[in-house]
C-alpha positions, -999 to +999 in steps of 0.1 A: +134+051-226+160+064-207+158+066-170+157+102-170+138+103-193+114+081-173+118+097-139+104+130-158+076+109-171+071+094-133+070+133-117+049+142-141+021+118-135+028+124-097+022+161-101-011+154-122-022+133-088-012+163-069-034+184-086-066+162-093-064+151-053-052+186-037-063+166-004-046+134-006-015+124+015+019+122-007+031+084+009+066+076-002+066+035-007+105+022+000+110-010-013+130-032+009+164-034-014+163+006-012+173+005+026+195-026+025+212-020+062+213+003+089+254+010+084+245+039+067+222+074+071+217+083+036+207+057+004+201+067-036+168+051-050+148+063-082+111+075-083+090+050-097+050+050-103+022+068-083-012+058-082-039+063-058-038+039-032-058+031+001-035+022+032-039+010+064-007+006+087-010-021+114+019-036+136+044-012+119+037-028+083+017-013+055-012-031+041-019-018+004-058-029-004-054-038-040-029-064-032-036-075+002-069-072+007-078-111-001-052-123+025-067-101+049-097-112+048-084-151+049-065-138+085-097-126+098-119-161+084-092-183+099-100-161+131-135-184+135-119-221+124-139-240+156-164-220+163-194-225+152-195-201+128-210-213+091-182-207+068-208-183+042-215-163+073-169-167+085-162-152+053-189-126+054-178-113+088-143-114+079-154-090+046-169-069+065-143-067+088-113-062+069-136-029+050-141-013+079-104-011+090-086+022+087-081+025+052-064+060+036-065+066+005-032+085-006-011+091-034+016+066-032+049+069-049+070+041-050+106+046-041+129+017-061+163+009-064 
């Protein structure tokens, strides 16, 4: 496949998003080798996949729940090490609170070099 012809096939799913989620956010995802410096105001990247995502942003980095939900979780559980928490009762308390953060859910189109 050519790369057009796979940025066609990328749009096109994105636009099938669009219309089955009229209400969802359109999140562009930069991967860091798209924005290598800050020399210059303007950088060429390609559109990759979109999927539905969920989001939460915290201390200016974005947490994607599929793939960072688990060490998330493991932040929060190490949060009770010495106390006298039970470790079935850390983790549970750590679930619950990494579900209850601020989670979008958004179409998110990754940006790649």
């Amino acid at each position: 496949m050519t790369e057009m012809e796979l940025q066609q096939q990328n749009i096109k799913h994105l636009l099938e998003l669009v219309q089955q989620y009229p209400n969802l956010r359109i999140v562009p995802m930069v991967e860091t080798e798209c924005v290598a410096g800050d020399c210059c105001a303007w950088w060429i990247a390609s559109w990759g996949e979109a999927a539905i995502e969920e989001i939460y942003l915290k201390d200016e980095r974005v947490y994607i729940k599929d793939q960072d939900h688990d060490s998330l979780v493991d932040e929060e559980y190490d949060k009770f090490f010495g106390t006298d928490t039970d470790d079935e009762t850390a983790m549970k308390l750590a679930q619950e609170k990494v579900n209850a953060y601020d989670w979008e859910k958004v179409i998110a189109v990754k940006i790649e070099p």
